[in-house]
N, C-alpha and C positions, 0 to 999 in steps of 0.2 A: 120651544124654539121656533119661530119664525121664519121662512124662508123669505127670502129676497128675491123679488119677483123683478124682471126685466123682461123690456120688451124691445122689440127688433125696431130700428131705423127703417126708411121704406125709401130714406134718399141715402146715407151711407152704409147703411147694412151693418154699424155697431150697437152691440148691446146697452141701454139707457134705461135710468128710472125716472130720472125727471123730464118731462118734455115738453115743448113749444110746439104751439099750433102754427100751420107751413101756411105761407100766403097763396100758395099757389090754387087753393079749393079752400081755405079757414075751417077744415075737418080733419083734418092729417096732422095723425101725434108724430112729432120727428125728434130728434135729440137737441138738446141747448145749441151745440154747435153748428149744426145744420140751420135752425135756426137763426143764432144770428148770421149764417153767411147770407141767409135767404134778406134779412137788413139792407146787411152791406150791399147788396146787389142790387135794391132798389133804392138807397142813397144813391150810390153811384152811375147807374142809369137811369130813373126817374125826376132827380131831385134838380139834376142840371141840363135839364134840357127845353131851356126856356125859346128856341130860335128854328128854323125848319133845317138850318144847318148843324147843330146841333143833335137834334134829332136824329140827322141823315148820318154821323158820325156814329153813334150810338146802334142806332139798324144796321151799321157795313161793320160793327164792331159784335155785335151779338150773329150774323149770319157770319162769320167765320165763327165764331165757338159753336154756333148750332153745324157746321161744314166738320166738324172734327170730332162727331158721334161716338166715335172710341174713348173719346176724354170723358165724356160726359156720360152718365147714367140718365137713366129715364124719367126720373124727378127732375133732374137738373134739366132736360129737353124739354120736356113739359111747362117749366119756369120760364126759360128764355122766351118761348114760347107768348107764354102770357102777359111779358114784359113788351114784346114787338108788338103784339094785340094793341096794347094802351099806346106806345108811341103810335103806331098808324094813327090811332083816331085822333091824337092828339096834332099828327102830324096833317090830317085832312080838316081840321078845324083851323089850325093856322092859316093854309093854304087857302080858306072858304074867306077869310076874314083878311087876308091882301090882296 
């Protein structure tokens, strides 16, 4: 008999055997679910922010969820994290370019 091997989450802390590499480093085994939230989260922050307003909505919308650190785990700070990295640059390239 074979045991059933599971491994820990590092962004929810539930037990998983299959799992999804995290965008946050593309080395981080996380669970499916985790995974696709880490999706959803750069659909809906990266994918519509074509304008520096835009942008500016999206920054004043991730600094309050990164303001409420009790909510969020250290994966998830991490993420946000790395989401406002990419709008900056993205938002100092628009700004270069009008």
């Amino acid at each position: 008999m074979t045991e059933k091997v599971f491994n820990i989450c590092p962004r929810c802390g539930e037990p998983f055997r299959t799992s999804a590499l995290s965008r946050l480093d593309n080395k981080t085994r996380i669970c499916s679910p985790c995974g696709n939230w880490e999706a959803m989260m750069d659909y809906r922050f990266l994918m519509n922010t074509g304008s520096i307003e835009q942008i500016n909505d999206v920054l004043n919308i991730l600094g309050t969820i990164k303001g409420k650190q009790g909510i969020t785990n250290k994966h998830e700070f991490k993420y946000f994290e790395k989401i406002e990295t990419i709008l900056n640059v993205k938002l100092e390239k628009l700004n270069k370019s009008n």
